[in-house]
N, C-alpha and C positions, 0 to 999 in steps of 0.2 A: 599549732594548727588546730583549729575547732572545724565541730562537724559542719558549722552552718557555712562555713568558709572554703570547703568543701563540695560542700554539696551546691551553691553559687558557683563555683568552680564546671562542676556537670555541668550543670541546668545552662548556665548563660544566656541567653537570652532568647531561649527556643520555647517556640512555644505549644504544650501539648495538648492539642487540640481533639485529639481523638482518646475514647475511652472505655471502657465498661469494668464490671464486677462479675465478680464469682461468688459463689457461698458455697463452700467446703466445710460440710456438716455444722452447718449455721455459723462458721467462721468465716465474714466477707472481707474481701481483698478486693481494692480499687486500684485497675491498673489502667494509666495514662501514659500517650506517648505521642511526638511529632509523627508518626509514620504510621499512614494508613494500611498499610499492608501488610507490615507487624500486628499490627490489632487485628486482620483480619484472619493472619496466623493463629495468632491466641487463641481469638472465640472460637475458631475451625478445630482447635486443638484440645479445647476446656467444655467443649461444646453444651451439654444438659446442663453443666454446674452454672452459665451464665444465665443472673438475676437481673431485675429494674432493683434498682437499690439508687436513693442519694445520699447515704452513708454509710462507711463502712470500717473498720477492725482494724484493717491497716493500710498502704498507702504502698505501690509500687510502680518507680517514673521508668521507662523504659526511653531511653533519646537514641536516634539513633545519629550519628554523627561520632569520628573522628575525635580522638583528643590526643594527648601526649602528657604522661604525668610521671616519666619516667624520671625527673630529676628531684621526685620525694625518695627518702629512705626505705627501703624495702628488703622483709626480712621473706626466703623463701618457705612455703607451708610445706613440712614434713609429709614424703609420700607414704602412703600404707604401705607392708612389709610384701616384700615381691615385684614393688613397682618403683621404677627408675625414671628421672629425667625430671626439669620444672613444668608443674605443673599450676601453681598458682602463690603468689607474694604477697604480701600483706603489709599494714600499717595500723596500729591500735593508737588509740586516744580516747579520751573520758569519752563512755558511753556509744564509742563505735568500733566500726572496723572498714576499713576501705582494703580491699579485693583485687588483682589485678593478675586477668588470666594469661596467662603467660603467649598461650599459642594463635588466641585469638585476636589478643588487645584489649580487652573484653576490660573495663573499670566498673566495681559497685560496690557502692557506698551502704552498709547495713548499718542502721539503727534502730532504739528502740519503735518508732514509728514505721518501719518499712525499708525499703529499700532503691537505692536511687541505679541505673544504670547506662551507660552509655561506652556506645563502641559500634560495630556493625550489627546491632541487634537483629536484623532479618535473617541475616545470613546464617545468625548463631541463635536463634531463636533456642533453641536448647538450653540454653542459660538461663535464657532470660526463665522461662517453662521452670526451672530447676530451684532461681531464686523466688519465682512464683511460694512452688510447695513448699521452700525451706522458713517461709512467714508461716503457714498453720505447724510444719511440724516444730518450728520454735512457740509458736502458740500450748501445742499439748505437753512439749517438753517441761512448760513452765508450772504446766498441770498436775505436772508426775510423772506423766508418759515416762514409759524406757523406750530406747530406739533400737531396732534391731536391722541387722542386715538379711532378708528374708522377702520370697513373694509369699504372695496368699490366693486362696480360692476358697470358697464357702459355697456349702452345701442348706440351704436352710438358713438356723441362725450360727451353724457351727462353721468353723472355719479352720480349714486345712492350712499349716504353714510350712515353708522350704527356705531352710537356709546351706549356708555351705561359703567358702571362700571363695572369690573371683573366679567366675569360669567355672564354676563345679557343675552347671547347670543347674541351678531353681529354677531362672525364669522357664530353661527349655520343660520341665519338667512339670511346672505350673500349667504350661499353657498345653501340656498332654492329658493331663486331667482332665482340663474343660471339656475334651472330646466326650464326655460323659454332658448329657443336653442339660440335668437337671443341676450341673455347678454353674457359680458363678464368678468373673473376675473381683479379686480386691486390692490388691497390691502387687509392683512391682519393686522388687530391691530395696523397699524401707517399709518397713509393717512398726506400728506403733503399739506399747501395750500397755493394760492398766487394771492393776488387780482390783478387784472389786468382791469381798470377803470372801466365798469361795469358788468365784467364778475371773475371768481375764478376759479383759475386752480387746480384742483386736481392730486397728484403725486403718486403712488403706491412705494413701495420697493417689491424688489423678496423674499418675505417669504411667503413659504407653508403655508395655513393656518391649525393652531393645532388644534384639537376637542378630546372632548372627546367621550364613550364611547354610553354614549345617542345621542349623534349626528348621530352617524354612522349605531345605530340602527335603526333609524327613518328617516334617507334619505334615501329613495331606491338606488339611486345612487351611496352612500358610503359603501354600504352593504358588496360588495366584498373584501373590505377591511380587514375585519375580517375571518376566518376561520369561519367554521360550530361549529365547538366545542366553540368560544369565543363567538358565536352569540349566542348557546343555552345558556353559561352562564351567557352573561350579559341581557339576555331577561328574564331569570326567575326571575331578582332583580326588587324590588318595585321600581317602579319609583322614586322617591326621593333619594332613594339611588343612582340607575344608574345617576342622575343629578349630586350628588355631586361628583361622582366618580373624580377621580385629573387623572388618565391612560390619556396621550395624544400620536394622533395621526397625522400626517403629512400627506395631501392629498395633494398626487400629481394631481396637476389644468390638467396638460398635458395629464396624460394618463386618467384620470376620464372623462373629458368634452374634450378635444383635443386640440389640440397644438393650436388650434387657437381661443380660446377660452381667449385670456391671451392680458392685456390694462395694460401703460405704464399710461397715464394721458389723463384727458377727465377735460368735462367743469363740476362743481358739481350743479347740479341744486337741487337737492333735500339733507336735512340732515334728519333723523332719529334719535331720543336719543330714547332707551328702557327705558320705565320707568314702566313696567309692572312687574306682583306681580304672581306667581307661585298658590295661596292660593286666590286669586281675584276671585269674583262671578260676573263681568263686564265682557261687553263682549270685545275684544280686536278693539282696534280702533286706527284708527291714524286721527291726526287732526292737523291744523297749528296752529304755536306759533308763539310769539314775544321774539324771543330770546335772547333781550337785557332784555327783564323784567324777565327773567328764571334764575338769577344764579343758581338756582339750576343744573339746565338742561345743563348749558354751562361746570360746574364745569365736569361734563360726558366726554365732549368734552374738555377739553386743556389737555396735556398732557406736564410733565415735560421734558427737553432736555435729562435726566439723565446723569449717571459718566462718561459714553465715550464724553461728550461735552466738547470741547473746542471754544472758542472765538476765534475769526478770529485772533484775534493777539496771540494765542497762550496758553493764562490764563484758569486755569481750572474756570470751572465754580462751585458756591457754592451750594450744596445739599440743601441750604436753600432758594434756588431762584427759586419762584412760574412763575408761565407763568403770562403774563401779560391780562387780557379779553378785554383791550379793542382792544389788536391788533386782537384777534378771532373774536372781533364783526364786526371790519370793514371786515375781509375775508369774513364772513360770510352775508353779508348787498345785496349781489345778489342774497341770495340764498335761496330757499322757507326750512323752518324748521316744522317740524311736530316733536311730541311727541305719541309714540308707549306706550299704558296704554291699563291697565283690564287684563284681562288674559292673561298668557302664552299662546298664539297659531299662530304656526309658521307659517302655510299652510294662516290660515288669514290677518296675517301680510302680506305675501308674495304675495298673489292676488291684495290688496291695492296697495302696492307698485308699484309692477309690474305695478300696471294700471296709476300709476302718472306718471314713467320714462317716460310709450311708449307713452302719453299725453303732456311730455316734449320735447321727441325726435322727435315728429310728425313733 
């Protein structure tokens, strides 16, 4: 099986008539597709970053149509520790990897030039959005970047970061900060870095950040989001329920906080790990760490390249290849780290914080 037999395989004889480009800090991405309404997803989605460009960086076919490729070999991709069930297969060969997402249908074909995809792309736009950003963050990857699991927000040119394991809330906690007019959004759930002799550069990608249903009830600002009838009925459930609820939401940074409101990369001077307890009778504090003596704490922080990585020379990379800590600790060696413990309380966390950025930005 070669890639180009393959990717003939997608494409078939459809023809992608519809198109445009992005430019993600001067890294352009041309994405093409038979379905107009997909593309008009995208641009609605990618919105300032789309350029007039007739060349670009790399190459992404979105098809939408139907296939069936179920009768290749397919090994399943290892879940992150906590999470159950398949959630995507795989197949390696010189120079690629072809993708197939279990729940949706979803097939894409990554190589070194881009990305090929087809399945119900409108439906799953999501994907398509995700294999979008996974072209520039394998771009900076190849740079050096480390990848972290982390949102962000920037005050200035400094920049606030939140990480923590699945659910711990960043993003809820991220997007509490903004309430302060003069931060700004940078990331959600993948913050990029890269030291630079004694300073780290922080890089955002363009994803909406997703919340759930408690989130949206508890920030004043995301309230509109919901109708009157979703708000009566997720306010009458027990708090613990409303948390675990899995219902995700896309806040748009643009129209909620305003178009200007939105950061590409800033210096990171501060990191945040959540390591706070829902059931804790402490009260919520943040305080600085020694982040080389935390694996616990760092373990929050590295994040795997996952199945759309490739190596610069083209080689998938193996689901069995851990990020490395000590390349995190040297990013991370300018940059003051604190540990977020004791209770869940956002509005506390948030005040803290708040008063380190504008004490960093001073």
């Amino acid at each position: 099986m070669t890639v180009e037999a393959i990717a003939n395989r997608l494409r078939g004889d459809v023809d992608l008539e519809y198109r445009f480009v992005i430019s993600i800090q001067g890294f352009t991405i041309g994405v093409s597709s038979n379905s107009e309404a997909l593309i008009q997803q995208l641009t609605s989605y990618f919105g300032h970053l789309v350029v007039n460009a007739e060349r670009w960086d790399c190459q992404v076919e979105a098809i939408e149509g139907s296939i069936d490729l179920s009768d290749e070999g397919w090994t399943d991709w290892p879940r992150e520790a906590g999470k159950s069930g398949r959630k995507e297969a795989y197949i390696d060969g010189e120079n690629f990897r072809l993708i197939h997402k279990i729940k949706t249908g979803v097939y894409l074909l990554q190589s070194s030039g881009g990305v090929i995809i087809r399945g119900h792309c409108s439906a799953n736009d999501n994907q398509v959005i995700n294999a979008i950003n996974a072209q520039f963050l394998n771009h900076r990857q190849h740079q050096g970047d480390q990848l972290c699991h982390a949102s962000a927000c920037q005050l200035g040119d400094t920049v606030a970061a939140f990480a923590g394991f699945s659910g711990g809330g960043k993003s809820t906690l991220m997007l509490h900060c903004l309430d302060a007019p003069e931060l700004s959004y940078l990331s959600n759930d993948r913050l990029l870095l890269e030291r630079r002799a004694d300073t780290t550069i922080a890089r955002g990608i363009p994803k909406l950040p997703r919340v759930n249903p408690g989130t949206i009830v508890n920030d004043f600002n995301l309230r509109s989001m919901l109708n009157s009838d979703e708000l009566a009925r997720y306010e009458e459930l027990p708090a613990n329920e409303l948390w675990d609820l899995e219902d995700k939401f896309d806040v748009r940074v643009d129209q909620v906080y305003g178009q200007h409101r939105l950061a590409e990369q800033g210096n990171l001077g501060l990191l945040c790990i959540l390591n706070w307890h829902r059931n804790s009778e402490e009260d919520t504090e943040v305080r600085p760490v020694m982040i080389e003596q935390r694996a616990d704490l760092l373990a929050a922080v590295m994040k795997s390249s996952g199945p759309f990585y490739l190596d610069i020379d083209g080689s998938p990379l193996s689901p069995n290849n851990a990020p490395i800590p000590e390349r995190y600790l040297h990013a991370l060696a300018p940059v003051d780290v604190y540990e977020i413990s004791g209770r869940i309380d956002f509005q506390a966390a948030k005040d803290q914080v708040v008063a380190l950025l504008r004490s960093l930005s001073a």
